[in-house]
N, C-alpha and C positions, 0 to 999 in steps of 0.2 A: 258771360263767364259762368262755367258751370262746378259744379264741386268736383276736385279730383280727389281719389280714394286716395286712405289711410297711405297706404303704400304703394310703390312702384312696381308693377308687373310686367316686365319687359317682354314675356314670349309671349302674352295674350296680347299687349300693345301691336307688338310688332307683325306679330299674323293678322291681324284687324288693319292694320294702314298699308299693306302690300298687298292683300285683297284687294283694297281699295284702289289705290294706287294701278292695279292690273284690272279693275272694272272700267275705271275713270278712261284707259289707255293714256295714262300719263306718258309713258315712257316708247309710245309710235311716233316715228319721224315721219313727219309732211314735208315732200320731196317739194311741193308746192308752193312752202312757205316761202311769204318775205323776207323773213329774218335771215339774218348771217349765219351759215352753214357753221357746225363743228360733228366733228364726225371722227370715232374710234374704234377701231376693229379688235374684238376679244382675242388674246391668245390663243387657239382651240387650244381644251385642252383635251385629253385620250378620250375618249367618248365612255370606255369602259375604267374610266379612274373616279377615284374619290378625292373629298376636300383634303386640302391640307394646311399648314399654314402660310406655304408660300403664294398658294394662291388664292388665302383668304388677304395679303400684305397686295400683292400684286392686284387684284379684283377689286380692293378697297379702294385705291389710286386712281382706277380705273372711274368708277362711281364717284369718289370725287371731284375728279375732274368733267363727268356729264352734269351731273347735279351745279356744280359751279358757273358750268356755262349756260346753262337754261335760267341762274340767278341771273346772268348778263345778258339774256333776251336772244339767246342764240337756239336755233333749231336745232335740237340734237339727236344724232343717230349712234348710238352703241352697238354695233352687231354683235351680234352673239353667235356660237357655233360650235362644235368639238370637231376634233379629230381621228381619224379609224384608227392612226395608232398599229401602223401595219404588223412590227414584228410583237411588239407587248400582247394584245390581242389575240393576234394568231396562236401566241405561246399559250394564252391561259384558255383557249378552248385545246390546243393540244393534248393540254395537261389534265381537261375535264374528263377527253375521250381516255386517256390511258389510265386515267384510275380509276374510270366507273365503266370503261365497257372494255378495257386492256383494247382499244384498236387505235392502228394510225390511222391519218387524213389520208395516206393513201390504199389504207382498208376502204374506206368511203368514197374515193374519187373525187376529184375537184367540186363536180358542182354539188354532191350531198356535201360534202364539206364546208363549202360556203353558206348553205341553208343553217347551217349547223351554228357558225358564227352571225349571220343575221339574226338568229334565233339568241343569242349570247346578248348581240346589240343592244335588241328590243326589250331585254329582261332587265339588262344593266346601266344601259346607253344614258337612262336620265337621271340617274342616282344624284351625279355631279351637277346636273343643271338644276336641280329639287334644290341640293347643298347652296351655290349660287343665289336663288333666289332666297332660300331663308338669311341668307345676308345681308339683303337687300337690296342684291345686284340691281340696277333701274337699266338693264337692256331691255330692247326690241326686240322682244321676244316671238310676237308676229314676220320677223325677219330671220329667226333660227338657219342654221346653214351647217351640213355634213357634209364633210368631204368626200363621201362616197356617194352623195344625192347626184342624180342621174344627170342634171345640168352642168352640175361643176364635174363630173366624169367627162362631160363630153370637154370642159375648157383643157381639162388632163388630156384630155388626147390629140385637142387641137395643137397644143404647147410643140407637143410632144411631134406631130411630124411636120408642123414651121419648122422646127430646129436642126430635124429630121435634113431637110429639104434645103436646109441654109447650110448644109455639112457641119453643122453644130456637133453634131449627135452621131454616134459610130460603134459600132460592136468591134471588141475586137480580145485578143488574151494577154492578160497584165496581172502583175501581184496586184492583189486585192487583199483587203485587211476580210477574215476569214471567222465567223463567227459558230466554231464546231458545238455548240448546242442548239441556236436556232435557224445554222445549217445554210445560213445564207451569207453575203457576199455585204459588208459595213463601210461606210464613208468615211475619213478621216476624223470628222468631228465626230462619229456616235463609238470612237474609240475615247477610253479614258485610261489619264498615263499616272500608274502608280509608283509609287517607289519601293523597290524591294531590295532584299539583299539576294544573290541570286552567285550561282558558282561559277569559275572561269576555270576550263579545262583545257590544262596546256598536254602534249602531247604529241609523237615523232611519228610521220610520213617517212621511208625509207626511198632514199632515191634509188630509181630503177637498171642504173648503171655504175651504181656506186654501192653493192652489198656491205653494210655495216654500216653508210655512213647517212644520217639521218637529216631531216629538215625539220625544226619544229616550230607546230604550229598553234593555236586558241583558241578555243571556240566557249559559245555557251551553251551550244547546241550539239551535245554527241550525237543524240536521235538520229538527228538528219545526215549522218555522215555517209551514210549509201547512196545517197543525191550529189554528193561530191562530183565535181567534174574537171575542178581546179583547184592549185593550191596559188592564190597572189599576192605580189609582193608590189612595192612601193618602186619603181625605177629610179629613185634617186637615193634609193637607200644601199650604201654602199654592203653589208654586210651580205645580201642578197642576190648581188648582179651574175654572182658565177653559176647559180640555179636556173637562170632565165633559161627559157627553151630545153630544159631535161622537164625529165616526168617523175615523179613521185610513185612511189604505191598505196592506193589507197585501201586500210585492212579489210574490211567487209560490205557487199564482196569483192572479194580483187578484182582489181583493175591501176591500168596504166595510168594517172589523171597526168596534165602539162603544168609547167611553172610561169605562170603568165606574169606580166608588171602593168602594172595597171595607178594611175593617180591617187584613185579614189581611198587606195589602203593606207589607213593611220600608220603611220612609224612609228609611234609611241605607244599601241594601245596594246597591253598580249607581248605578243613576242614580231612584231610588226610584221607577221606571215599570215596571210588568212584563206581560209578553206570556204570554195565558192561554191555555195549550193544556189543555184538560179531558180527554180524551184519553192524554196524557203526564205529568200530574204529579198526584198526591192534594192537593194543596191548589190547583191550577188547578180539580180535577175539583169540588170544595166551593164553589168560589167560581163554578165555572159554575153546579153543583144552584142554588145562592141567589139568582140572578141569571138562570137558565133558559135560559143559552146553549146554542148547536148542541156537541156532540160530533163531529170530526171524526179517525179513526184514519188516522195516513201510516203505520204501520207496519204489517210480515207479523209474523205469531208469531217466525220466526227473524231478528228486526229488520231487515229490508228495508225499504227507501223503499217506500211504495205510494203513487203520486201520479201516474198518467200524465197530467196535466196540469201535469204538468214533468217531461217526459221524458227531462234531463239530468239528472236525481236517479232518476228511479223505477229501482227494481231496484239500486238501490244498497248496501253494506254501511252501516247506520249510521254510522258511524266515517269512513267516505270520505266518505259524505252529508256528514257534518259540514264536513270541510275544504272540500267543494263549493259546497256551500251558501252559504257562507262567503265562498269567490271569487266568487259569483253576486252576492252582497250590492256586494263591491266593486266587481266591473264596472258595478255600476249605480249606484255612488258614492255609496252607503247605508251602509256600513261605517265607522265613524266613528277604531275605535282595539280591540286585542285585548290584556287582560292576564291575566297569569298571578296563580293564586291558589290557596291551600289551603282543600280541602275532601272529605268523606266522601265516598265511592261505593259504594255498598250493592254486594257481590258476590252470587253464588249459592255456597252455601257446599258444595255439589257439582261443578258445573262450573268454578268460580273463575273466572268471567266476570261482568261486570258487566248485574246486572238490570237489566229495562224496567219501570216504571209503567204498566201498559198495564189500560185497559177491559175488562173481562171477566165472563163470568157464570158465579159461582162458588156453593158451598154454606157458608154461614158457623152459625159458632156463638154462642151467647149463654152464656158460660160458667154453671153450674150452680153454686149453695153459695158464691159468690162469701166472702160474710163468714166463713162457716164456718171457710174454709181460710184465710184472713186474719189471725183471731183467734186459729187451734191456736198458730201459730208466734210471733206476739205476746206471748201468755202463757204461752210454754211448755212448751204441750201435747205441743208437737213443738219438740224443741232441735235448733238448727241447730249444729254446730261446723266450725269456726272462726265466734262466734258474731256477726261484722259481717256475714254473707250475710244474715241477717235483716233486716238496715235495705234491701237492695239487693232482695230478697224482697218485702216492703211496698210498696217502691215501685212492684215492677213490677204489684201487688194493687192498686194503686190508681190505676194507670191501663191497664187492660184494655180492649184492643180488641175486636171480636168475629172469633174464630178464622177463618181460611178453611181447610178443611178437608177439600174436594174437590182432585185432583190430575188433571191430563191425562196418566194414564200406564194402561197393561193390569194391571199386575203391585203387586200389594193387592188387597185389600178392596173390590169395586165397592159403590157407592150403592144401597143397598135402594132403591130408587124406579123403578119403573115407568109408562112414557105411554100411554096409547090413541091405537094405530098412527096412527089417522087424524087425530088431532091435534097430534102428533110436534112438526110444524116451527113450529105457532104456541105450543105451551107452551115448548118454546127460547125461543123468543126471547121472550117472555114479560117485563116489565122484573121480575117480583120472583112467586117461588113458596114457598108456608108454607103452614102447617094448613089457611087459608081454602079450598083447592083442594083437598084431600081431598073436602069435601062435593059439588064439579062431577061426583065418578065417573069424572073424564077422568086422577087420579094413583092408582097403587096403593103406599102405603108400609107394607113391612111385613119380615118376617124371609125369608117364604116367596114365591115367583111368587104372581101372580095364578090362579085356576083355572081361566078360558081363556086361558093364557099366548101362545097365536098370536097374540091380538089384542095385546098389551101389548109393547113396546120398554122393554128395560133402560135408564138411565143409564149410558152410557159411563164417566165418571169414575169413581176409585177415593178411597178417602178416604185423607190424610195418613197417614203410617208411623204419626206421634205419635199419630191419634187411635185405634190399636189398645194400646199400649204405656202409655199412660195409665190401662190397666182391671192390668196386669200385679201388680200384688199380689194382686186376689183371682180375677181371673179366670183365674189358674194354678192354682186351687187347687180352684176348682170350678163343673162345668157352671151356665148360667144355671136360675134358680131354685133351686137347689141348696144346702143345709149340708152337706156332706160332713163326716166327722172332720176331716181337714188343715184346713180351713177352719176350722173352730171351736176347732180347738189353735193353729193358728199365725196367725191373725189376731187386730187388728191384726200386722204384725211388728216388730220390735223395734228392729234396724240397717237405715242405706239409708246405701250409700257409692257414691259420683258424683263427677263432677266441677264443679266451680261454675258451666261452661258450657252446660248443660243445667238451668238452677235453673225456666226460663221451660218449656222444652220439654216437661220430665217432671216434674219434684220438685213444680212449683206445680199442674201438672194432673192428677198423680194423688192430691193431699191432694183438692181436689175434687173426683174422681170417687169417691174413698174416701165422702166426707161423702155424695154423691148416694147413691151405688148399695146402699152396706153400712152406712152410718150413721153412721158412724164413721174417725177416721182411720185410713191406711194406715199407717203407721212410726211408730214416738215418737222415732228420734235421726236425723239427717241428720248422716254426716260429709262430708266436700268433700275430694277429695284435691287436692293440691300440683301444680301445671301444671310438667312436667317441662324444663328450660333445658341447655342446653350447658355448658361454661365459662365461654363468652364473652356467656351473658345469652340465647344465641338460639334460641329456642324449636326444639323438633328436629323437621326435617322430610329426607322424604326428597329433597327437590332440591339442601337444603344438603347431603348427604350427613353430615349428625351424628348420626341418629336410627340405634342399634344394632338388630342381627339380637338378639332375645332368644333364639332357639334356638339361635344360635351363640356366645351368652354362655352358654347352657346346660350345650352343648357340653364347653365351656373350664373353666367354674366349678363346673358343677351347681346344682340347681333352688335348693339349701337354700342355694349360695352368692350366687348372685344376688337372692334373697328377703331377705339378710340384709342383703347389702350394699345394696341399692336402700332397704331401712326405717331404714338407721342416719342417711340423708341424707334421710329424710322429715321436714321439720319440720312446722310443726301452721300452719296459714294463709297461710304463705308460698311464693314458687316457691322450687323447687329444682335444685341443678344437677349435673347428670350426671357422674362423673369413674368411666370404669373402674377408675381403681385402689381404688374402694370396692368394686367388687365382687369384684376378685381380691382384695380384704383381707377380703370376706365367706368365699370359699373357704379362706383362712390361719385364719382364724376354726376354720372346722370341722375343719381340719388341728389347731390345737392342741387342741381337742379330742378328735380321737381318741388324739395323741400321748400328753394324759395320762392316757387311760385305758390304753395299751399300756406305759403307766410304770406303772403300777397293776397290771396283769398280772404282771409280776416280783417283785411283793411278794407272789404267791401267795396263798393260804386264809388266813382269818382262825382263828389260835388262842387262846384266851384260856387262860392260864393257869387260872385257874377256871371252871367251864361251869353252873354251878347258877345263878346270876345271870340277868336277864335283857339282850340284847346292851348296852339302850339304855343299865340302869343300868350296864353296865362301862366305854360309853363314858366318861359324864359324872364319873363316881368318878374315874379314872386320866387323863382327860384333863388336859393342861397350858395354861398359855397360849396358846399356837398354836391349838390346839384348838377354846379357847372363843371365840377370836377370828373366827375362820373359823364358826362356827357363828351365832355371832351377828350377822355381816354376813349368812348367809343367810339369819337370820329379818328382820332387815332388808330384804333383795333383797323377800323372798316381799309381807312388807307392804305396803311399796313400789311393788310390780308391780299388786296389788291398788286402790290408790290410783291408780295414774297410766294402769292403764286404764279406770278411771271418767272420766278428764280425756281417753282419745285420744290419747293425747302418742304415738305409736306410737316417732317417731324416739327419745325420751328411755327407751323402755322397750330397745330393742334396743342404745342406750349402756351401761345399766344392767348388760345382763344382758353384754357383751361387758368394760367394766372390771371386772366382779368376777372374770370365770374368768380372762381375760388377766391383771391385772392383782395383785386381792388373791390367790387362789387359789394359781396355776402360779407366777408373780413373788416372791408373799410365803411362801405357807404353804406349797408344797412344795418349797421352797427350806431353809427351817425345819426342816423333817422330816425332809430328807433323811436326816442320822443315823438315825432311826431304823429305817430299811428296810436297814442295813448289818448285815452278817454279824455284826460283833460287840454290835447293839443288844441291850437286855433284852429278852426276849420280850412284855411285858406293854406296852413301849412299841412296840413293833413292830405289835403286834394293837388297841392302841386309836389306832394313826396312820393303819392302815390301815380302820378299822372308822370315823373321821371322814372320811378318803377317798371311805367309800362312801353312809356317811350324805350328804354333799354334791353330792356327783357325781349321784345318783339321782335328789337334788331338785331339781338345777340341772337333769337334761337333762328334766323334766317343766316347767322353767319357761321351758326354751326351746324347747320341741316346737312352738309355736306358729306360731315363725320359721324355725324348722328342723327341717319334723317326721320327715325321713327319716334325718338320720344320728343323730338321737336316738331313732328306733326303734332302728335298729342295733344303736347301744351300751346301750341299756337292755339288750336281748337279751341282748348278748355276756359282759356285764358281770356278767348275771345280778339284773340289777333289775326285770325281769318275767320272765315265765317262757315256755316253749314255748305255743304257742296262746293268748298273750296278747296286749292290745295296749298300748303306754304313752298311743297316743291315748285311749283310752278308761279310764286311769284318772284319779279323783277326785282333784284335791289335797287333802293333809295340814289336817286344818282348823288342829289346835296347833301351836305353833312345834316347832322341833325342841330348844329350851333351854327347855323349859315349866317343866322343876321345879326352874329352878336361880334364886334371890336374883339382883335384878335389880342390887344394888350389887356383889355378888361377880362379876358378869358386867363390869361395869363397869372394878371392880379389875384382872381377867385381861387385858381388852382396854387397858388401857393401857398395862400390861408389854409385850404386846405391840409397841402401836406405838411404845412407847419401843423398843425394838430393832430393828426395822424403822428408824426415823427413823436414828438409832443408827447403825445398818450403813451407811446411804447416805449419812451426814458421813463417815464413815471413808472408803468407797469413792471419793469426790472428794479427800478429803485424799491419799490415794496414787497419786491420779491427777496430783495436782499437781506433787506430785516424782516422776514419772514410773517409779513403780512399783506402777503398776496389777496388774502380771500376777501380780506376787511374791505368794508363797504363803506363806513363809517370814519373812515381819514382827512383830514381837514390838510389842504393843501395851500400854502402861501406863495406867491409869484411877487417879487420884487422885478422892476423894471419891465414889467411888461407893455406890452406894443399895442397899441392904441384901440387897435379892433378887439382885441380879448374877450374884452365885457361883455359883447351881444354873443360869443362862441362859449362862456364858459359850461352854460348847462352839456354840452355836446363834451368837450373834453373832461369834465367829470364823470361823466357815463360812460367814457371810453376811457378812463386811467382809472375807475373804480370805486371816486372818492366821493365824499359825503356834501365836501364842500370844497369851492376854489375861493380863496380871497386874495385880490388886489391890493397889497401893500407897500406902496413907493418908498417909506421909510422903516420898512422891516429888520428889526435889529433881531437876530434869532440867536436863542442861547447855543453857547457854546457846544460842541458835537451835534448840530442839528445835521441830517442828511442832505444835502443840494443836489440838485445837476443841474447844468444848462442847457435850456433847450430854446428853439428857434422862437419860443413868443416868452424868454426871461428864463430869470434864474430863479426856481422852483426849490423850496424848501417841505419837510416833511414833518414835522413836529410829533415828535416819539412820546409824549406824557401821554398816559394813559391808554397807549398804543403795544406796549410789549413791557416784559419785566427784565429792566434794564439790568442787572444784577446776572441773571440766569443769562439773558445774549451776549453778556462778555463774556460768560464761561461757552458757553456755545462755540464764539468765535475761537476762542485762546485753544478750545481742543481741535477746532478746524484747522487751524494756522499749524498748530502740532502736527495734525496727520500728515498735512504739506509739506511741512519741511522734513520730511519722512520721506515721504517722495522725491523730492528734490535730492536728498544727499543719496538716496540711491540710484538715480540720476545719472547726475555727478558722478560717481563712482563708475561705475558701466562707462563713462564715456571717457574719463581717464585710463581708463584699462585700455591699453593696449592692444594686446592678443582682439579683446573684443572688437575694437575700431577698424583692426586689419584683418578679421575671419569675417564678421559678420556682413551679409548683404548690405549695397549701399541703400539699398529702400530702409531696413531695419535701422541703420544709424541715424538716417536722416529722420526716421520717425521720434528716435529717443530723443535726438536735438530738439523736432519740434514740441517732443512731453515736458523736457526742462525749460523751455519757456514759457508753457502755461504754468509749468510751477510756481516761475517767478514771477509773474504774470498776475495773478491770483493772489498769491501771498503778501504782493504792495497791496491789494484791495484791502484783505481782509485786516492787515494791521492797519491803515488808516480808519479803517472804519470801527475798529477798537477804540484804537486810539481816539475818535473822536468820541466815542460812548464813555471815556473816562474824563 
């Protein structure tokens, strides 16, 4: 045992045992080992991102769960890794070049462009893994993995023409969700669907054979009225049938459009007529393919009017189009009425701009293993928890689109696909590209160039972030074609913790590329963390200005404080909300733990009066109630923790482990003991108080190492619960309890002596509170009918209820207004002479009781009122109901306790 300083310093702590920890190679997985595999693959996250809180919540989970399993003697593998983060990246070097050298990437060219963003990487790329590790992350970090490392490029391309080659995978022109700032083409999931209030413009088509007599029609969309090519209508809608097959006029620029009938039109929504731009919307675009209308595009990639036949829109922003548009309608007294209404707008869930539906020739997928990875989660294969993601899982299985999975950006993965130079511009435009064109000789799809690659043109586009990150369980682990050891010890892996909002993105496509590529699933447990909230409900972001600096809660708190504090408010499937004072209560946390280990340090070496014994049996033999009380909660705790990390409950285990030290421990039992650490204890109670001190202490800070694993190295250290060139991460828990050999009823016995004195102490300490001598030390306590073990406990509940003295008196006649309560070892008397000035405490009480029933008839009154009863919220009533019965509540106390003073 060595002296620990005055105070607690967590960031010189915590830099000191992660050094260590990273000298030691604690945290290198041995493929080699005997032990039982566990094995977790990091979220990447952007290579070019910084910490935040969610994935200091998510990271933590992470680390607790390796640290947990290496207590259980399992071999652990944490990979670690980021990801390139295709469109985010690529944005923030766009944005570098236009404000400090005003050029685009294609001022630069592809490959200076790319250098350009390497150079971004290597400047940026380790900020977040720096962040990580000052947390304490315990990956293997010798096992690091980038998406864009030259091995997992090549798994990216091998993916990519298997799929290829299995008609998986196809080019061909489809609406695509359309992202006009960072100019490239968005998968369903990387749209995000807002609610706005947004206008509905109704307004008349002129039938083309019927001058004067109009058809009307709704839109939200004026802009795009030049892309018109139909006006349709519901065929079962009778108000419409005598329109079918005439043509409309559509105002600018003229033209003849048809009146088609088609299913797919709402009857109820608008004016149940609707204007088909194929073009602008995925269900105009379905309903032109079946119908064989013209596709006409008014838009640029970065949403511009393209329409120089209406040269008061062309060149227009979208958005001003719209309003224009609009007044162009009504100068021609076509515009009939404009309402406001609620409805979704797909965002880009990068630029936070609202997507275009726009026609484009894109590379799609045809998901692989579909049932496969359907059925894992279904039956259990793979448990999801919090276990309702699974219903919302299913559904999104069962109805799958096929992926778009090319992207118009430099910076990824380009498209293993090659053209013959000379055919270039007619296989573009091409309407649809798949396996059948392999046999033309005019495409080369493969991992490597062509071998006269002069003559062949790359594919510009790169493929989706997601469809590298999808292979990331096993293609971390080992080159393609490959069993490597790691792969064959840590595959499948064990844990995968996410967040629910990525269930579509990642969770559902790498169970399927698991089942494709290795046979088998990737993870058997999906947990989902908790979506981090305010106070006020509001998700944190930096514009609200509520989302914290984690490093500068670091800072303030330390790693093991903010880890602890942020998991005591993790519940298990619900959002949570953020309150710094949980996390400065996480650092108070670690402060009373060192405190009572620096209280422990004063009670110096353990002596046993006898030394032939061995420690364990001296404890259990000489221990007292206190003793077996404390020991048996923490075979409790140990079981407990074992149980409830089965279940994930992570918030419930960090309650767990925070009331027993706070709480039973420091509160109850070295409270209790106190005596026995004083100058004038026995020696033999002295040595078995301090020798359950250490038994407990030891096994608590191994049961919280997980949560806090740096100031539980520390004090393991210090304390002399491991030794020099040790580490406590690295030892095994205790498989036996620490009361294995004692009668589970004589356990039972001791602990209830116990809490009878415990309960015990804290009626007494209210009752002296009430006649307001709380502080008094000097109170002589009388117990009538108390219970036979008493006598050898009184010094201990004296010292816990504050008093001077306890006397046993079987025949205690106490004068009249003595104060009593019953408690579990007799009924307890308090003898007021000489204790307070009886005189002065009834005026005391009588103006108490006053002020109450002050309250009380205001009360009362509010809740006879009426108007009140029936305007005010039901929380507010129910609140005043609950004040008028602490009123009356309160006010029996205090008159009896007058009344017994007189």
């Amino acid at each position: 045992m060595s002296d620990l300083p005055k105070a607690y310093e967590p960031q010189a702590v915590e830099a000191k045992w992660y050094a260590a920890w990273i000298e030691g190679k604690c945290f290198e997985a041995d493929p080699a080992s005997e032990k039982p595999a566990y094995s977790i693959v990091i979220p990447p996250p952007n290579v070019t991102g910084i910490l935040h809180l969610g994935h200091v919540l998510n990271n933590t989970i992470q680390d607790i769960l390796a640290r947990r399993a290496r207590q259980e003697g399992k071999e652990v593998l944490w990979l670690p890794g980021t990801d390139h983060a295709g469109i985010a990246t690529q944005a923030k070097v766009e944005r570098e070049l236009r404000e400090n050298e005003k050029l685009t990437r294609r001022d630069l060219g592809r490959d200076e462009f790319l250098k350009r963003v390497w150079a971004f990487k290597e400047k940026h790329g380790n900020i977040i893994i720096s962040q990580l590790k000052r947390l304490g992350c315990s990956c293997d970090w010798s096992r690091e993995r980038f998406t864009m490392d030259e091995a997992y490029t090549k798994w990216v391309s091998h993916v990519f023409v298997e799929l290829f080659k299995e008609g998986l995978i196809y080019r061909g022109k489809r609406i695509v969700n359309w992202c006009p700032v960072s100019l490239t083409a968005l998968s369903d999931e990387e749209v995000i669907m807002k609610p706005q209030r947004s206008k509905l413009y109704f307004m008349k088509y002129e039938l083309t054979d019927a001058p004067g007599e109009y058809l009307e029609i709704s839109t939200t969309r004026p802009e795009t009225l030049m892309g018109d090519v139909a006006v349709a209508v519901n065929p079962k809608d009778p108000r419409y049938a005598k329109y079918v097959g005439r043509t409309v006029n559509r105002p600018f620029p003229h033209a003849a459009i048809p009146v088609i009938a088609d299913d797919h039109v709402d009857v109820e929504f608008g004016t149940g007529a609707l204007k088909i731009t194929p073009a602008h919307d995925k269900a105009d675009f379905e309903i032109g393919i079946r119908h064989g209308l013209e596709i006409i595009d008014v838009l640029t990639p970065d949403a511009h009017i393209n329409c120089p036949e209406v040269p008061e829109l062309h060149g227009l922003d979208r958005f001003v189009g719209r309003k224009r548009a609009a007044a162009k309608l009504e100068e021609m007294g076509l515009l009939i009425k404009v309402e406001e209404y609620e409805n979704n707008v797909g965002y880009s869930e990068r630029a936070d701009v609202p997507i275009e539906p726009r026609i484009s020739m894109q590379w799609f997928l045809k998901y692989p293993c579909v049932k496969e990875a359907a059925d894992a989660v279904a039956t259990g294969e793979i448990a999801f928890r919090p276990e309702r993601w699974a219903k919302t899982y299913a559904h999104w299985m069962e109805n799958l689109q096929d992926w778009c999975i090319s992207r118009q950006l430099w910076w990824g993965h380009q498209i293993p696909v090659w053209y013959r130079a000379e055919k270039l511009e007619a296989l573009k435009n091409a309407e649809s590209l798949d396996m059948a064109n392999l046999t033309s000789g005019d495409i080369h799809v493969g991992t490597e160039a062509p071998a006269d690659e002069s003559n062949w043109v790359r594919d510009e586009d790169v493929m989706d972030t997601w469809f590298s990150s999808w292979l990331w369980p096993f293609a971390t682990m080992a080159d393609v074609g490959e069993e490597t050891p790691t792969l064959k010890k840590f595959y499948p892996t064990t844990d995968l913790v996410t967040g629910p909002d990525i269930i579509f993105f990642w969770v559902a496509r790498m169970i399927m590329a698991g089942f494709r590529f290795e046979g088998e699933l990737p993870f058997k447990n999906v947990f989902f963390t908790s979506l981090i909230r305010d106070k006020q409900g509001r998700k944190l972001s930096k514009s609200l200005g509520n989302s914290p600096d984690p490093i500068e809660l670091m800072d303030r708190y330390g790693s093991d404080g903010l880890r602890f504090g942020l998991m005591r408010i993790a519940p298990l499937g619900s959002d949570m909300r953020y309150d710094e004072e949980q996390i400065e209560g996480g650092r108070n946390f670690a402060n009373k733990i060192y405190n009572a280990c620096r209280f422990r340090e004063m009670g110096g070496k353990i002596e046993f009066p006898e030394t032939d014994d061995e420690e364990n049996e001296e404890v259990v033999g000489m221990a007292n109630c206190f003793h077996i009380d404390i020991l048996a909660k923490l075979d409790v705790l140990s079981a407990d923790l074992t149980r409830i990390y089965g279940e994930y409950r992570f918030g419930e285990i960090a309650q767990r482990l925070y009331e027993f030290l706070w709480s039973e421990f420091c509160d109850k039992f070295l409270e209790a003991v106190k005596g026995d650490l004083r100058e004038t204890a026995k020696p033999e109670a002295r040595a078995v108080t301090l020798a359950v001190f250490d038994t407990v202490m030891s096994r608590f800070l191994q049961l919280l190492h997980p949560y806090m694993p740096h100031v539980t190295e520390e004090l393991s250290l210090n304390m002399g619960y491991t030794l020099e060139g040790e580490f406590l991460m690295q030892a095994e828990l205790p498989e036996e309890p620490v009361l294995a050999g004692l009668d589970a009823e004589d356990i039972r016995l001791e602990q209830s002596k116990a809490d009878a004195i415990y309960e015990t102490a804290a009626r007494l300490r209210n009752l002296k509170a009430e006649y307001n001598v709380a502080t008094r030390r000097d109170v002589t306590l009388v117990v009538k009918g108390a219970v036979e073990w008493l006598e050898d406990e009184k010094p201990v509940l004296a010292l816990l209820a504050g008093a001077g003295e306890i006397r046993l008196e079987p025949g205690y006649e106490s004068p009249k207004g003595t104060p009593v309560v019953l408690t579990p070892v007799g009924e307890i008397y308090l003898p007021l002479e000489g204790l307070i000035d009886i005189e002065a405490e009834k005026v005391r009480l009588a103006r108490e009781i006053a002020k109450l029933e002050q309250e009380k008839a205001r009360s009362e009154a509010k809740l006879s009122n009426e108007s009140f009863v029936a305007r005010a919220p039901a929380e507010v009533v129910e609140q005043e109901k609950a004040r008028l019965v602490e009123w009356e509540t309160k006010l029996v106390q205090l008159r009896e306790m007058l009344e017994g003073l007189r």
